[in-house]
C-alpha positions as CSV (number, residue, x, y, z in Angstrom):
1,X,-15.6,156.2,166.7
2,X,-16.5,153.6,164.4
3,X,-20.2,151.9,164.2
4,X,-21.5,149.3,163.0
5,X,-25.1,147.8,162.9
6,X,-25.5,146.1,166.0
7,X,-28.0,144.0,164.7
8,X,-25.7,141.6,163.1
9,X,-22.9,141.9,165.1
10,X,-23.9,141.0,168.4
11,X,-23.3,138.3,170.1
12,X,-25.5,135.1,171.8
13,X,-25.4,134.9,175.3
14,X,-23.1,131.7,175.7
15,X,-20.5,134.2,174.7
16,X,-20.9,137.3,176.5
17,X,-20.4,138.2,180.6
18,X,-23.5,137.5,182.1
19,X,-23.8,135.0,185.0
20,X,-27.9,134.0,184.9
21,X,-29.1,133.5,187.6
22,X,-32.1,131.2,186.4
23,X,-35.1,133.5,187.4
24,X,-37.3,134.5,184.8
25,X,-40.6,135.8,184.3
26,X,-42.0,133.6,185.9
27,X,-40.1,134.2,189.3
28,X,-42.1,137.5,189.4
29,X,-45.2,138.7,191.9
30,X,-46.5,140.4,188.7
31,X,-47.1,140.0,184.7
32,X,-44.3,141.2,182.8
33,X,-45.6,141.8,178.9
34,X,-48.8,140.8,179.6
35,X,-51.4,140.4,176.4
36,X,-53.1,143.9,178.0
37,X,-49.8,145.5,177.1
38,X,-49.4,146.8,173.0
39,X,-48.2,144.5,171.0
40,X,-45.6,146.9,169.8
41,X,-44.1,147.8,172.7
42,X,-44.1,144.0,173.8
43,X,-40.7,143.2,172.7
44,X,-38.9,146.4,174.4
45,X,-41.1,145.8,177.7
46,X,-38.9,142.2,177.4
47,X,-35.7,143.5,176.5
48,X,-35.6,145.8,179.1
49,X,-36.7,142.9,181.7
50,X,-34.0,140.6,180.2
51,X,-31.5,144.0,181.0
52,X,-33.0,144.4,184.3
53,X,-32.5,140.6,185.3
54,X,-29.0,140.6,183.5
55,X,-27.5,143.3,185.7
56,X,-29.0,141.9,188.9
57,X,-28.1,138.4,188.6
58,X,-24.5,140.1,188.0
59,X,-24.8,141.7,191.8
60,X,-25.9,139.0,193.1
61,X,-23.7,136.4,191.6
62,X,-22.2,133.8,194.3
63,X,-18.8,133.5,191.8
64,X,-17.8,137.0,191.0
65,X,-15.6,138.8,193.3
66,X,-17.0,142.3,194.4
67,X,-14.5,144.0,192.3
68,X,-15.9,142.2,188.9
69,X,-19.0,142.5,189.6
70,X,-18.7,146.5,189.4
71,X,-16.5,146.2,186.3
72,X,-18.9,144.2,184.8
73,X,-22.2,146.3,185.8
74,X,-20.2,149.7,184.2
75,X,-19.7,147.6,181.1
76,X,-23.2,147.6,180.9
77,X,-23.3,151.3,181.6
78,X,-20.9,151.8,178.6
79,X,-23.0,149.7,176.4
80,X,-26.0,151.9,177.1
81,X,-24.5,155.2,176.9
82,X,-22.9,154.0,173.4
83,X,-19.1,154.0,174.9
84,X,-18.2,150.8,174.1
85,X,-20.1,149.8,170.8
86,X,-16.4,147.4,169.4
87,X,-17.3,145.0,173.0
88,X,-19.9,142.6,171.9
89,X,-19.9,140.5,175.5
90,X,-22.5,143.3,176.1
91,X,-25.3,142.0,174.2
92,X,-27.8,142.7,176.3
93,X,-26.7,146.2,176.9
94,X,-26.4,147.4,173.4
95,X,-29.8,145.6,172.7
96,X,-31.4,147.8,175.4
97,X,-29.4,151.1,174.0
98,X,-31.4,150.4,170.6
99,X,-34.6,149.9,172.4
100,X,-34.3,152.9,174.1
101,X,-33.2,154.6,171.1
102,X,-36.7,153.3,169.3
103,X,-38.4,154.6,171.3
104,X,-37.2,157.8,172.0
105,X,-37.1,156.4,175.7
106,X,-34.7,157.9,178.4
107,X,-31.5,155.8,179.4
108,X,-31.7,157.3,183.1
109,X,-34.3,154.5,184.9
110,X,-31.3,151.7,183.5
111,X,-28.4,153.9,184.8
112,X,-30.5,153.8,188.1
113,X,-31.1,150.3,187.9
114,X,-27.2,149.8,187.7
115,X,-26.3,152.3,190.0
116,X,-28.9,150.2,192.8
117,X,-27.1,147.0,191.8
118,X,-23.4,148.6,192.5
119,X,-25.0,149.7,196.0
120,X,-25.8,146.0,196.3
121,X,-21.9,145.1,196.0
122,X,-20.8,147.2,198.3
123,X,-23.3,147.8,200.7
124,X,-25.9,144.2,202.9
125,X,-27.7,146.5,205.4
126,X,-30.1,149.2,205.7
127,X,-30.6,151.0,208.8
128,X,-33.6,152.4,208.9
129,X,-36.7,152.9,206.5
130,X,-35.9,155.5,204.6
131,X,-32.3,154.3,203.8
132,X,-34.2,151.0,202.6
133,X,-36.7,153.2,200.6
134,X,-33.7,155.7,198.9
135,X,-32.5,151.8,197.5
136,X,-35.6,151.1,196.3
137,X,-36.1,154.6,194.8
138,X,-33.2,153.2,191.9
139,X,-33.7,149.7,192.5
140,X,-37.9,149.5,191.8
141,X,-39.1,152.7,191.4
142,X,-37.4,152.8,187.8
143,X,-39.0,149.9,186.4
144,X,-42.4,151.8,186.8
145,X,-40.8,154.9,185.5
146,X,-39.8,152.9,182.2
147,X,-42.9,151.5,181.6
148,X,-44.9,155.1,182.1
149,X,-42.2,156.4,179.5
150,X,-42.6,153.9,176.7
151,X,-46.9,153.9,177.6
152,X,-46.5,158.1,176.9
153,X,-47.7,158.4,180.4
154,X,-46.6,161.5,181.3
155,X,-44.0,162.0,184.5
156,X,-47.3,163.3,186.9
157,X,-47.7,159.4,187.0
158,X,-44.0,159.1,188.5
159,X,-45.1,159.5,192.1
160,X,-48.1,156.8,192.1
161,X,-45.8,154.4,189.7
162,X,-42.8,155.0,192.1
163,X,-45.3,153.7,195.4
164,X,-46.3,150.5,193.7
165,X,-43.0,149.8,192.5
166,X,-41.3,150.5,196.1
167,X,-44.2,148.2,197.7
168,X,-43.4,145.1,195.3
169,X,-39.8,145.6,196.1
170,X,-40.4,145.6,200.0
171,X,-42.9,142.4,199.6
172,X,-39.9,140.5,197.6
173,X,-37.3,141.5,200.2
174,X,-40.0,139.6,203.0
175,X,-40.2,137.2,200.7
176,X,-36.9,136.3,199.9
177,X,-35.2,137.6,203.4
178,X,-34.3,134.0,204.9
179,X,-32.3,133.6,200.9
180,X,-30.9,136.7,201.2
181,X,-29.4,136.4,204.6
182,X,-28.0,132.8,204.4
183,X,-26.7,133.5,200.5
184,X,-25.5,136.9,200.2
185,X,-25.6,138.0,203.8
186,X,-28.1,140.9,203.1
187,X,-30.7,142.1,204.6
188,X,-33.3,144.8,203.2
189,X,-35.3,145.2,206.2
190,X,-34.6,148.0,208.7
191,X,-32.1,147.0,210.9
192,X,-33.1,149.8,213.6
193,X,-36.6,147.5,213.7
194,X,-34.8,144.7,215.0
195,X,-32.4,146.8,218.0
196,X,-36.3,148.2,218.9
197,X,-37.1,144.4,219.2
198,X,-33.7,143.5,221.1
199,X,-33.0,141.0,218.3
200,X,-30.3,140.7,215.8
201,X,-30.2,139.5,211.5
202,X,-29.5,135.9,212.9
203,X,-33.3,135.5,213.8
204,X,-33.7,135.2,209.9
205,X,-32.2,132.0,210.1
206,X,-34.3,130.6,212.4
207,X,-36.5,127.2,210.9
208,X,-39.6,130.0,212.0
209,X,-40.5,133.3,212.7
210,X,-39.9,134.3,216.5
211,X,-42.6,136.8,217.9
212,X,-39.9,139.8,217.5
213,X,-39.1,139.3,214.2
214,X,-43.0,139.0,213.3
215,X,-43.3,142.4,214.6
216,X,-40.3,143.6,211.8
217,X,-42.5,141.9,209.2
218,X,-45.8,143.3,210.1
219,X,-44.1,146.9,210.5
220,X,-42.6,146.6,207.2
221,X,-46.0,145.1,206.0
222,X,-47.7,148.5,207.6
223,X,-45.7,151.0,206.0
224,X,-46.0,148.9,202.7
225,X,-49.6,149.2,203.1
226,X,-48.9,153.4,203.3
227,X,-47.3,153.2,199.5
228,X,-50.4,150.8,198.6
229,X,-52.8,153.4,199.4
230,X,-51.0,155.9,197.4
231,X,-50.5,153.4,194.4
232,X,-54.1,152.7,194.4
233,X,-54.4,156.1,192.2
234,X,-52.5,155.2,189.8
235,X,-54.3,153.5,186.9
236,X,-56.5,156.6,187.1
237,X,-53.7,158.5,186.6
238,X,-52.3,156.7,183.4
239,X,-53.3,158.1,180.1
240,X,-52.8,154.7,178.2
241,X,-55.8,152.2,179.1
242,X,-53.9,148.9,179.1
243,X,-51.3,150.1,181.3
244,X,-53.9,151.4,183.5
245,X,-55.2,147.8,183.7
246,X,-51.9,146.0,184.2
247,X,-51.0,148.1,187.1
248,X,-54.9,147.6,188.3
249,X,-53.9,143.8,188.4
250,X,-50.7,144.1,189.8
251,X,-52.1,146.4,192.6
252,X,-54.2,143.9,193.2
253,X,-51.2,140.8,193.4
254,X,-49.6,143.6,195.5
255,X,-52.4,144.1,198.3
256,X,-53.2,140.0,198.5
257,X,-49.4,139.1,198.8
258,X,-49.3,141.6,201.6
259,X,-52.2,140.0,203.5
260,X,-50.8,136.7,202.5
261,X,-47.3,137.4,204.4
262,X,-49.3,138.4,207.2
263,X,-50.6,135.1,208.0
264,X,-48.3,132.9,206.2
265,X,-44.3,132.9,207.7
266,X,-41.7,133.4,205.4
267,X,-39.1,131.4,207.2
268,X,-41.0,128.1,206.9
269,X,-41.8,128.6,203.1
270,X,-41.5,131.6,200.1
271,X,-44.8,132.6,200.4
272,X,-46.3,133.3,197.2
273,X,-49.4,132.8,195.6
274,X,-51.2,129.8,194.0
275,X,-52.2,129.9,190.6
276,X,-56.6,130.1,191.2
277,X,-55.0,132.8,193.8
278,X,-53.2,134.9,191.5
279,X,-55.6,134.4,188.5
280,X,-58.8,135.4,191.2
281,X,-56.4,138.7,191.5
282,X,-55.7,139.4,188.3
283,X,-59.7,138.8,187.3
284,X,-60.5,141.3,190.0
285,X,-57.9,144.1,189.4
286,X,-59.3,143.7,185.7
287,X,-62.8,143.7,186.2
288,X,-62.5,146.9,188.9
289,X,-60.9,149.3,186.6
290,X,-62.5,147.9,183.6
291,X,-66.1,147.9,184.9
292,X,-65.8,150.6,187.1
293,X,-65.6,154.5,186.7
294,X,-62.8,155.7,185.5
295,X,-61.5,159.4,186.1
């Protein structure tokens, strides 16, 4: 097979595959390369965000059909596992194959990413919690895994990274479901939760929230609460300090979103939080872990 240095080969954007969706950083509930964060790890932390969003907007395109949409998410497994180093419309893949490869970081938490994104092609309901948390176990879960890996963290963090990342997951779906229903006619809420209810997926496209479908949200908010508690332990469990204090603040974004969307309906508006909001977070998942005791 013949190489080359991908460096100078690879091409801009405007000429490869990907179909950007528009969402960016600062789209997300939490800090992505935040200045607490090494400054050398900084720029892989954002090329494996830019992969992350590339494949997903690819799955949830509104142009592709489902059957270029898969070919185009294996592309970006060949780029990563080094199979198709001659096809430069994979920028973004082969960038992330060199950043892995600098830091000695496993490809399997972007295979998992991709495989979670192929689910999402074929596959717009879940039927109960579990099934919605075995999705989230490749569609979240591996973004905490990554950043544990590049932070040296050690895979006894896995568990507590692997709450946290399922809980943000579960707080997006609430957040986006009314988007998700009426644009890609999915649903990640448990679908068994709405039969208990006597309701069906067309109550998310209601202007509000009947009394039913509050009852889905606040059980899905419940058993996000259950991950919460077990995310709670894990800046504790991080060897690397800054990490510790990112996932501090974003424990803390977590825990005021979910009280948030338990006041606030999610068929009226997105709910998110304002800026004093989410800065008041951050300073208090800060100050807690770096002012408290630390074990």
């Amino acid at each position: 097979m013949e190489q080359y240095d991908l460096r100078v080969n690879l091409l801009d954007i405007d000429e490869s595959i990907e179909t950007p969706s528009g969402k960016n950083t600062g789209y997300e509930n939490f800090p992505v390369g935040s200045f607490l964060l090494p400054v050398k790890l900084r720029p892989h932390i954002s090329t494996f965000y830019r992969f992350a969003r590339t494949v997903d907007d690819i799955a949830d395109s509104s142009t592709l059909p489902p059957t270029e949409k898969i070919t185009r998410l294996e592309g970006f497994e060949n780029a990563l596992l080094g199979i198709n180093y001659s096809d430069p419309k994979y920028n973004t893949g082969h960038k992330m194959r060199i950043s892995l490869a600098e830091t000695k970081t496993t490809s399997r938490h972007c295979l998992d990413l991709i495989e979670a994104f192929k689910q999402d092609v074929t596959q717009n309901r879940y039927q109960d919690w579990d099934d919605l948390m075995y999705y989230c176990e490749r569609s979240a879960a591996p973004v905490g895994r990554y950043l544990v890996d590049i932070h040296d963290g050690g895979k006894e963090a896995y568990e507590f990274s692997d709450a946290l990342c399922k809980a943000l997951q579960v707080i997006n779906h609430i957040q986006d479901c009314q988007e998700d229903f009426r644009m890609m006619d999915r649903v990640y809420l448990p679908c068994n939760w709405f039969r208990e209810k006597g309701i069906s997926n067309l109550s998310l496209n209601k202007d509000k929230t009947s009394p039913p479908l509050r009852y889905v949200f606040d059980r899905c908010l419940d058993a996000t609460e259950d991950l919460m508690t077990e995310a709670c332990q894990l800046p504790v469990k991080l060897k690397n300090r800054r990490l510790a204090m990112e996932s501090a603040i974003i424990i803390k974004i977590a825990n005021t979103l979910i009280q948030r969307l338990r006041k606030q309906d999610p068929l009226v508006s997105r709910v998110t939080l304002g800026k004093s909001t989410y800065l008041w977070a951050c300073l208090r998942g800060f100050g807690e872990l770096a002012f408290g005791n630390r074990t």
